[in-house]
C-alpha positions, 0 to 999 in steps of 0.5 A: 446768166445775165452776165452770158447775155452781155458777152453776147450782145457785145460780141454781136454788136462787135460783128455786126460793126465789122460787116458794117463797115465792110459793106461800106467799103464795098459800096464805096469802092464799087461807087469809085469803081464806076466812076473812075471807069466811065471819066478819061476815056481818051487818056486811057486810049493813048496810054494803052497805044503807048503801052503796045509801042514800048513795052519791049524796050522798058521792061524787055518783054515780048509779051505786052500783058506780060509787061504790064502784069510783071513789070508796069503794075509789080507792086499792085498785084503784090498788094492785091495778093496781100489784100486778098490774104487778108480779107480772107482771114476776115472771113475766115475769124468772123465765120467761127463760131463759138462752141464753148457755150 
């Protein structure tokens, strides 16, 4: 019985870490977030009119959302895809529960 108890703790304790250290890096990157979004305003202004001037002839798309999508900002997004896979797999293996017991 004693020993049941242990695994358990453990496993809660286990748990309790993951989410821990997932609601620190949410906080942290909300934080960086709202930094990051209210300093270099100006170069942001001139990035985006250099974007709109001469994105048809870097990546010979029509479209400049297209350009910056596909083209400028490729490798982002296939991370962002695999960062999306994977935090959906981390809620996927914390929410199962154990029905051996």
């Amino acid at each position: 019985m004693s020993k049941n108890k242990k695994t358990s703790s453990n496993e809660t304790r286990r748990k309790f870490s993951i989410m821990f250290f997932i609601v620190l890096i949410c906080f942290g990157t909300i934080a960086s977030l709202i930094y990051l979004g209210t300093t270099g305003y100006e170069e942001k202004v001139e990035a985006k009119a250099y974007v709109l001037e001469n994105h048809t002839q870097q990546t010979s798309a029509e479209n400049a959302v297209t350009a910056i999508y596909l083209n400028y900002r490729m490798l982002d997004t296939i991370f962002e895809a695999m960062l999306l896979l994977l935090s959906a797999m981390a809620v996927k293996s914390l929410s199962w529960s154990n029905d051996d017991e």
